[in-house]
C-alpha positions in Angstrom: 117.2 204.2 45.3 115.1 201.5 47.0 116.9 198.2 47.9 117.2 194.6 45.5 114.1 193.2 47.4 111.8 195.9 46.0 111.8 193.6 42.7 111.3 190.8 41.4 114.2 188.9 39.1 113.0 188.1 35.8 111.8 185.1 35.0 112.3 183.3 31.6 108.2 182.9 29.7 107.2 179.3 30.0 106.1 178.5 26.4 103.7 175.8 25.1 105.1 173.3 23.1 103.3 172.0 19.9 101.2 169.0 19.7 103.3 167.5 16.8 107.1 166.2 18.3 109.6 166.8 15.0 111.7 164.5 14.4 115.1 163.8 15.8 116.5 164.5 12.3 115.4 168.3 12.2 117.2 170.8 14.2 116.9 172.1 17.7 114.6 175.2 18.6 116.2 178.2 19.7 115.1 177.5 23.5 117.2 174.5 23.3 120.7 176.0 22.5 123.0 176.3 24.7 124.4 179.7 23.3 121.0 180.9 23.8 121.0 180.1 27.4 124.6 181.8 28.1 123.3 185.3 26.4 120.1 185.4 28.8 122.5 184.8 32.1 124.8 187.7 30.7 121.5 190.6 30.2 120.6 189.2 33.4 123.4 190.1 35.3 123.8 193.6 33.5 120.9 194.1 34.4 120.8 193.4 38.2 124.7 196.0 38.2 122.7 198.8 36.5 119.4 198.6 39.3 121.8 197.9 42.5 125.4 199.0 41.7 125.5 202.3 39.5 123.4 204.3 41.8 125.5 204.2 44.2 128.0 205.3 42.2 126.0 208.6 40.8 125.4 211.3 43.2 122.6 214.2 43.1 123.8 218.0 41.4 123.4 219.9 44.4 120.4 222.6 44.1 120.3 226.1 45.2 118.5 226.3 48.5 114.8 227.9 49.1 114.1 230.9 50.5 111.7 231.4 53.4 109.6 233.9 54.1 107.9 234.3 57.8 107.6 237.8 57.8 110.8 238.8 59.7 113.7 239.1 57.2 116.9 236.8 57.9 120.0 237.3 56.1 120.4 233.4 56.0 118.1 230.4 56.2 117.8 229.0 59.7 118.6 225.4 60.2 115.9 223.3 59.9 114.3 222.0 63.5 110.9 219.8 64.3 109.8 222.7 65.9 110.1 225.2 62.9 108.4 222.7 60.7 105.6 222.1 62.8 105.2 225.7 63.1 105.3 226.3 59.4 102.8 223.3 58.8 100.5 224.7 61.3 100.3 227.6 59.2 100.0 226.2 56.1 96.9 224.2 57.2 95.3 227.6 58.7 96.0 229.3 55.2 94.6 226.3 53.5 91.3 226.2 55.6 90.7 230.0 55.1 91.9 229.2 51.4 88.9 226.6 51.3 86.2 229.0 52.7 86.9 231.4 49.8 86.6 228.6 47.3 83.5 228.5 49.1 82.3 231.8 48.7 83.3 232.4 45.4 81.5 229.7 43.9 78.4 230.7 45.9 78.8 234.0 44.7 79.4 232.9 40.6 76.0 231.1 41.2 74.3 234.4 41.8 75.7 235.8 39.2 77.9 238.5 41.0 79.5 239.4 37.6 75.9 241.2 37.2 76.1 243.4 40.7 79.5 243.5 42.2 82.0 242.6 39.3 84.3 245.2 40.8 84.3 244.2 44.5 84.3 240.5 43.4 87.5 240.9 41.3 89.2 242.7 44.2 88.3 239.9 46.4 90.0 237.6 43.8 93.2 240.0 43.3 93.6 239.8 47.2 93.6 236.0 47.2 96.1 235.7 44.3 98.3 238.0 46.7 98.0 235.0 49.2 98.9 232.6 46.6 102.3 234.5 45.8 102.9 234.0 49.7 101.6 230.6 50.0 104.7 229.6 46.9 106.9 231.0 48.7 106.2 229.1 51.8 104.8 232.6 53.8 102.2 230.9 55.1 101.1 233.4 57.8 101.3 236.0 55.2 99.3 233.9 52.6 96.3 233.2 56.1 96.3 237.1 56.3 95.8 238.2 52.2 93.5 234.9 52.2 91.0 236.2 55.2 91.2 239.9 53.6 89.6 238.3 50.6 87.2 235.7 52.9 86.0 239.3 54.5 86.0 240.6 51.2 83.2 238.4 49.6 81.4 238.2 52.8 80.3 241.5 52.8 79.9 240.9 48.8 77.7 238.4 50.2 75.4 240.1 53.0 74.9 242.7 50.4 72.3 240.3 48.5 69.2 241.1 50.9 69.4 244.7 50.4 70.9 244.6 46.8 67.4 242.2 46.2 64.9 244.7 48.1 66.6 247.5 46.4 65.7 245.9 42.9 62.6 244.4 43.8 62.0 248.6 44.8 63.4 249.7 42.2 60.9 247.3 39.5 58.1 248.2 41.5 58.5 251.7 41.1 59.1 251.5 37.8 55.9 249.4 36.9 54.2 252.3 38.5 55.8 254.8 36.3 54.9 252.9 33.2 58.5 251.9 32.9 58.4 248.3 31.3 62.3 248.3 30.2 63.3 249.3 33.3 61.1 247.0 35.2 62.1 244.0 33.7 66.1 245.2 33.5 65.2 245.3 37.7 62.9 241.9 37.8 65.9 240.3 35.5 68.4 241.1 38.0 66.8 240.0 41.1 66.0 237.0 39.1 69.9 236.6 38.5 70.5 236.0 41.9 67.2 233.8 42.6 66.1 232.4 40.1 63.0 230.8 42.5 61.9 234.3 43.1 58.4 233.8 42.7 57.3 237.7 43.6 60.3 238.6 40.5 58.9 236.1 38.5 55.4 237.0 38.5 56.8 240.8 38.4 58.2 240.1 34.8 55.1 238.5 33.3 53.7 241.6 34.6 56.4 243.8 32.8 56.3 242.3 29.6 52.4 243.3 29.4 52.8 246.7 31.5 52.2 248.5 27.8 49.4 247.0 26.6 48.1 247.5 30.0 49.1 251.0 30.4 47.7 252.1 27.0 44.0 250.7 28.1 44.2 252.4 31.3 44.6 255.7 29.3 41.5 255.0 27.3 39.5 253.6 30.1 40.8 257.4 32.1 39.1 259.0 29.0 36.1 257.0 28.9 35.4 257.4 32.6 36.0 261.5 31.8 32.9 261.7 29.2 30.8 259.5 31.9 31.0 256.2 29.5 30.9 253.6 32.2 30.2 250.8 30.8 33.1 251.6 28.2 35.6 252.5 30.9 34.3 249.4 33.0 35.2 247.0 29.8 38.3 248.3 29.2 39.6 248.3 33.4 38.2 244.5 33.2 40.6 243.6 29.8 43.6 245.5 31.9 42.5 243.2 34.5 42.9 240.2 32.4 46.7 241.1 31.4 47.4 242.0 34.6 45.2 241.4 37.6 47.5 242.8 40.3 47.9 246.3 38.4 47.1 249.2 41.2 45.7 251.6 38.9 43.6 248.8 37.2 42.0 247.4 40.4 41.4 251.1 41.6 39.6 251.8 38.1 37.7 249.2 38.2 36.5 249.7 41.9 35.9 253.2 41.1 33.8 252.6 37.9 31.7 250.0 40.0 31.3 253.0 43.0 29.9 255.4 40.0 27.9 252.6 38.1 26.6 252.0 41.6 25.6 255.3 42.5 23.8 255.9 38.7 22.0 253.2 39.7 21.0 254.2 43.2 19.7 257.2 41.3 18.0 256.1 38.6 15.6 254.3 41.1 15.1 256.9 43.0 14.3 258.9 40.4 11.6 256.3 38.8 10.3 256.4 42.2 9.6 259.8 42.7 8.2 260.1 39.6 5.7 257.2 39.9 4.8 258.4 43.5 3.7 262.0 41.7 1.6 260.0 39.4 -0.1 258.1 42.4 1.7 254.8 40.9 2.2 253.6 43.8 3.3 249.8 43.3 5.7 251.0 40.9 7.2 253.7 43.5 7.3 251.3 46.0 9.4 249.0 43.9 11.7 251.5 42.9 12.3 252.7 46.3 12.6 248.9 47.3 15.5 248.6 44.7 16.9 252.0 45.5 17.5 250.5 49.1 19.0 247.0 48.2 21.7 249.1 46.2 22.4 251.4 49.5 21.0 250.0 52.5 20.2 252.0 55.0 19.5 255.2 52.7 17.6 257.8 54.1 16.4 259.0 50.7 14.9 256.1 50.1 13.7 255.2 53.1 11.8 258.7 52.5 10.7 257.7 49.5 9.2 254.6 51.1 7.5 256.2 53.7 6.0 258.5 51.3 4.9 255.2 49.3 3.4 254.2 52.6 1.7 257.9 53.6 0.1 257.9 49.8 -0.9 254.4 49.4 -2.6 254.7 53.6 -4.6 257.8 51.9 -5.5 256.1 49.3 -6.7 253.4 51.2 -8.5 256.0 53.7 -10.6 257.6 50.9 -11.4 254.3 48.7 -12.6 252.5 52.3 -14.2 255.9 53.0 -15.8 255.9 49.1 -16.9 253.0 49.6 -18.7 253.1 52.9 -20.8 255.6 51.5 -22.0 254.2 48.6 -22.5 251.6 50.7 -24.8 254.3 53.1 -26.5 255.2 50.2 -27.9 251.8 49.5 -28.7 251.0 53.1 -25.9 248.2 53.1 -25.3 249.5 56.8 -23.3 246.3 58.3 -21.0 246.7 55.0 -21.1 250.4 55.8 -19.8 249.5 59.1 -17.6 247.4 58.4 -15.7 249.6 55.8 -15.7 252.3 58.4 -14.0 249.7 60.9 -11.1 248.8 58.2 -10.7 252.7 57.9 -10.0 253.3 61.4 -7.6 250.2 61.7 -5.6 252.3 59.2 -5.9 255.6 60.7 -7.8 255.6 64.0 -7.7 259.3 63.9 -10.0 259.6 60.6 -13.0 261.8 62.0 -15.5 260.6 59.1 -15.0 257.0 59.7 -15.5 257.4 62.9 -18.6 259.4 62.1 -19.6 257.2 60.0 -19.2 253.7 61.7 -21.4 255.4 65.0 -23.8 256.0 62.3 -23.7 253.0 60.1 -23.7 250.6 63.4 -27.2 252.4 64.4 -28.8 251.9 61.5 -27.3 248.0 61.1 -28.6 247.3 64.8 -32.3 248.9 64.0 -32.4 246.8 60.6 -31.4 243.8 62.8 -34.3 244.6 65.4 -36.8 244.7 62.3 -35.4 241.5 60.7 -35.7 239.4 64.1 -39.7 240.4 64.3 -40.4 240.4 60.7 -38.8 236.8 60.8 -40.7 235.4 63.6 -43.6 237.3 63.7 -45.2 234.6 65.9 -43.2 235.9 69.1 -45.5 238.7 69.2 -47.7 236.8 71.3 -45.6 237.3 74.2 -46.9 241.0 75.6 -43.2 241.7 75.9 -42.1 241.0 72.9 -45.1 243.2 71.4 -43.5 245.6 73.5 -40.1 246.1 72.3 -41.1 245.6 68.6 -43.4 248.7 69.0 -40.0 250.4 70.2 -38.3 249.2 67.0 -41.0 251.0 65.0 -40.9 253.9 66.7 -37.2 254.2 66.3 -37.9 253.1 63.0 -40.1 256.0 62.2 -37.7 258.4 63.8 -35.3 258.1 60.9 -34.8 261.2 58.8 -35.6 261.2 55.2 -35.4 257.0 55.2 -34.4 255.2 52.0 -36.6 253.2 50.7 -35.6 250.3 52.2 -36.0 251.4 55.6 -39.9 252.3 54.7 -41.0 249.2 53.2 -39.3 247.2 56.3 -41.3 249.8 58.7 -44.8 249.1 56.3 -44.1 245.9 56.8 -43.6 245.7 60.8 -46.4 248.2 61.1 -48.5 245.6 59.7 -47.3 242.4 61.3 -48.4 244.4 64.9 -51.4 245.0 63.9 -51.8 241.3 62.7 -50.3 240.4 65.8 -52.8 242.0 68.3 -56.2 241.3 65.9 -57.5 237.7 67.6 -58.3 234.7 65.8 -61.3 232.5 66.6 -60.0 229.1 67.6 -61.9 225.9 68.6 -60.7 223.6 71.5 -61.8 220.3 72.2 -61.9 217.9 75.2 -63.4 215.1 77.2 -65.0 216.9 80.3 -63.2 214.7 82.1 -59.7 216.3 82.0 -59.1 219.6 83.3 -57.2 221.8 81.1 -54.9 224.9 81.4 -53.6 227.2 78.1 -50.6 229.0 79.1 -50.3 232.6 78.6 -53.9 232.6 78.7 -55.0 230.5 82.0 -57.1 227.4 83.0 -59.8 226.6 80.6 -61.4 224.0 83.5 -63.7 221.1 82.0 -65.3 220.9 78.8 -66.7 219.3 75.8 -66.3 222.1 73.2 -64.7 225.7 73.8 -63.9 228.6 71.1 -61.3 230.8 72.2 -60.3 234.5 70.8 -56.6 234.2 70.4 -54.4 236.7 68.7 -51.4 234.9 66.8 -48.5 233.0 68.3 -47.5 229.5 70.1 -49.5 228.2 72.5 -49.1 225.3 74.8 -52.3 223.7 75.7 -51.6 221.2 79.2 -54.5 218.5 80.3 -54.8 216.4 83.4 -57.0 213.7 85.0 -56.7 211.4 87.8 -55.3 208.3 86.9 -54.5 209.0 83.9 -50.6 210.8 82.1 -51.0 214.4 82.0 -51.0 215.7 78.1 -49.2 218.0 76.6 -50.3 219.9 73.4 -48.4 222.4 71.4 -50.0 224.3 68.5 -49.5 228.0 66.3 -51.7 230.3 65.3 -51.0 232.3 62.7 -53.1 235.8 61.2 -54.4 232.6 58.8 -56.6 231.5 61.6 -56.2 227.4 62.5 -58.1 225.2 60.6 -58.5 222.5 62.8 -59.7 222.1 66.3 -57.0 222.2 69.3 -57.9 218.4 71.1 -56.4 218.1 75.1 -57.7 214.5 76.3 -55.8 212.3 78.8 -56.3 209.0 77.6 -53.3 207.4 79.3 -54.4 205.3 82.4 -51.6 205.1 84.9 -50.8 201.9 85.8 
């Protein structure tokens, strides 16, 4: 019982009066009587005897005393020392703080939901720790420490069960999604789920599950499809698996297989259009085949075969249409076109005997028709003896020619008679001054004279006068197998100055 100065005495309540004062007729109120007054002293002091007096006057019942355990048995309780409760306070903390570290635990293991995996264990753990609680009320503290860390070990190997308890469902699901075993994979997926609930691979692995089916059952007709060679069937049905599930093994390797043989039909489809254009000399349309055949497997012998043999036709058929046509050009006596086809031929093939025949021939013949058109064209060059010379060659190589075309004959009718024009002289009148002294070249000095006819045969001429004291002249002038009509006049009439 605490002493008088734990409380306060009481204290009468200080009213408020009213506003109005009665009068001194009426009677007093009740806080104004005196017998009022004596009756609060008397509670008062009843009541101060029954706080500070009759306590002291009551004593306790005694109480049996507690047993305490410490794990060595004594057949009485020890007195009671400092040192002995330190002792059993010391334990009592140690028991608590082992005590705290199963709360611990357990409550990490009720959040992943152990009830689900290890209900068995867990419950064991729990029964162990009640065990320390019996020891702890009974004030065993050190037996209570031992029961508690059985338990704490207890759910810690509960605990680092989790990783392999989550590999071993994550295993298990995955297996089962492989098998076609939606209620199993999900049971699995569920589980792991359980315990993390932020399991994004479990998470994705259930969506998966909860279309595995539907999945499943178009992988079986997409199987049959690819069986009776319907791609494009089995390719539509991999591709709506896909959709449901895009991580599905089997779906993925459908798909890529289908591709592999839609590929390969391909491949062979061109190949075949190529072949089959080659054999009907189409060759454009081989080669583009081929072409295609290679972009869908590059670096395909076949194809490049098939190429090659594109390239070997179409370089014959080049060869004979160049070779074609440089004899139809022969036989119209188109000889530099001749040649010229001839040349294209061996830049193809430069092993092509008859082009090479051909151009040695085709360049002969273009050369002589060149040698006749330069005469026929200037026929006026005859003139010069050496130029009469070698066009008399050109006619005699002319003539030479075996059974010439008809070309070839009127070109040598027509040089045969520009020689003969070119050697008959003309009759033509020169004029002068006797005073200047004049010299014809390719003819010599004509000397002095008034009037002078000359027999010329056709050509250019260059008629030079001179006098002293006067500027030399200089006359040029043409004959032709016309004759001149007009006089040639050489007169220096230029006095030097």
């Amino acid at each position: 019982m605490t002493g008088s100065h734990d409380f306060e005495p009481i204290k009468p309540v200080e009213l408020s009066l009213t506003q109005n004062t009665p009068p001194t007729s009426a009677p007093l109120p009740w806080q104004q009587r005196r017998s009022t007054w004596v009756a609060l002293a008397i509670c008062t002091l009843m009541a101060l005897m029954v706080i500070f007096v009759l306590p002291s006057l009551v004593k306790p019942p005694a109480l049996p005393p507690v047993p305490v355990e410490t794990g060595t048995p004594t057949t009485s309780a020890p007195a009671a020392s400092p040192f002995r409760d330190a002792q059993l306070a010391a334990a009592r903390r140690a028991a608590q703080n082992v005590l705290a570290k199963i709360l611990e635990k357990k409550s990490f293991l009720e959040q992943k939901n152990i009830q689900l995996w290890g209900a068995e264990a867990f419950e064991q753990a729990l029964a162990t720790a009640t065990e320390g609680d019996l020891h702890y009320r009974q004030r065993a503290f050190e037996n209570a420490e031992a029961s508690y860390q059985q338990a704490l070990t207890q759910l810690e190997l509960l605990e680092k069960t989790l990783p392999d308890l989550l590999a071993s469902a994550m295993d298990a699901a995955t297996t089962a999604m492989e098998a076609g075993d939606a209620f199993k994979a999900t049971e699995q997926f569920n589980l792991v789920l359980s315990v993390e609930p932020e399991n994004r691979e479990a998470t994705l692995g259930l969506a998966r599950a909860a279309v595995l089916d539907q999945v499943t059952a178009l992988l079986n007709q997409a199987d049959l499809a690819m069986q009776n060679n319907q791609l494009a069937e089995a390719k539509n049905l991999f591709n709506q698996a896909l959709s449901l599930d895009s991580m599905h093994p089997l779906a993925r390797a459908g798909i890529a297989q289908v591709e592999t043989r839609l590929h390969d039909q391909a491949f062979n489809d061109a190949m075949s259009r190529g072949f089959s254009a080659l054999e009907r000399n189409q060759l454009n349309q081989a080669k583009a085949a081929f072409n295609e055949a290679l972009k869908l497997q590059p670096g395909s012998q076949a194809a490049q075969t098939g190429l090659t043999q594109v390239t070997g036709s179409a370089t014959r058929q080049s060869i004979q249409s160049l070779l074609h046509t440089a004899a139809e050009q022969e036989a119209q006596e188109q000889w530099h076109q001749a040649r010229d086809s001839y040349a294209k031929t061996l830049t193809i093939d430069s092993s092509v005997m008859d082009a090479r025949l051909g151009q040695l021939r085709s360049s002969a013949r273009a050369d002589l028709d060149d040698r006749i058109a330069n005469i026929l064209d200037d026929p006026l060059r005859l003139s010069s003896a050496a130029v009469l010379k070698q066009a008399r060659l050109v006619l005699a190589d002319a003539r030479g020619i075996k059974n010439p075309g008809p070309k070839l004959k009127e070109k040598i009718s027509r040089l045969k008679q520009v020689l003969n024009t070119a050697v008959t002289p003309i009759v033509v009148e020169m004029l002068s001054d006797e005073d200047t002294r004049v010299t014809l070249y390719k003819v010599g000095e004509l000397g002095q004279f008034n009037r002078k006819q000359l027999s010329l045969v056709p050509g250019n001429y260059v008629a030079v006068g001179s006098r002293p004291g006067y500027r030399d002249v200089r006359v040029e002038f043409q004959i032709t197998a016309n004759g001149r009509d007009k006089p040639v006049i050489v007169i220096c009439m230029e006095p030097v100055s």
